[in-house]
C-alpha positions, 0 to 999 in steps of 0.5 A: 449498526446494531438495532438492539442498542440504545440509542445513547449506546449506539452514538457514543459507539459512534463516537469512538468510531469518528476518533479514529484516524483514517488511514489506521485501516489495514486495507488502506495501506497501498504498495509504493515504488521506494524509489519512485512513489509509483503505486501502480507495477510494484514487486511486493519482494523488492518493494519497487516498481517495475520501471525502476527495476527495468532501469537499475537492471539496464544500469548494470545494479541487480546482479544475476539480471541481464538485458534480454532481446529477442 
């Protein structure tokens, strides 16, 4: 993007740009349920989705977690 280069300089920058891998960019990493694959309501601590949280804990697998109704 720099107009100062050359024009030969700026299309080998180019170059070397075009060979890199698309998802090596940090900011494409997306969080995902290990259990589901949900990619959406993840717990960044427990690496899993808020659906499956809600099951393991209804199925008695989280200690310290108990149903709550109100």
């Amino acid at each position: 993007m720099n107009k100062n280069l050359t024009l030969e300089e700026r299309f080998k920058a180019q170059q070397k740009l075009s060979k890199l891998p698309r998802n090596s960019a940090k900011n494409r990493i997306m969080n995902r349920c290990q259990i589901t694959g949900r990619p959406h309501g993840v717990y960044r601590k427990l690496k899993i989705s808020r659906i499956a949280l809600r099951q393991l804990g209804l199925q008695g697998k989280i200690p310290g977690m108990v149903k709550s109704s109100w």
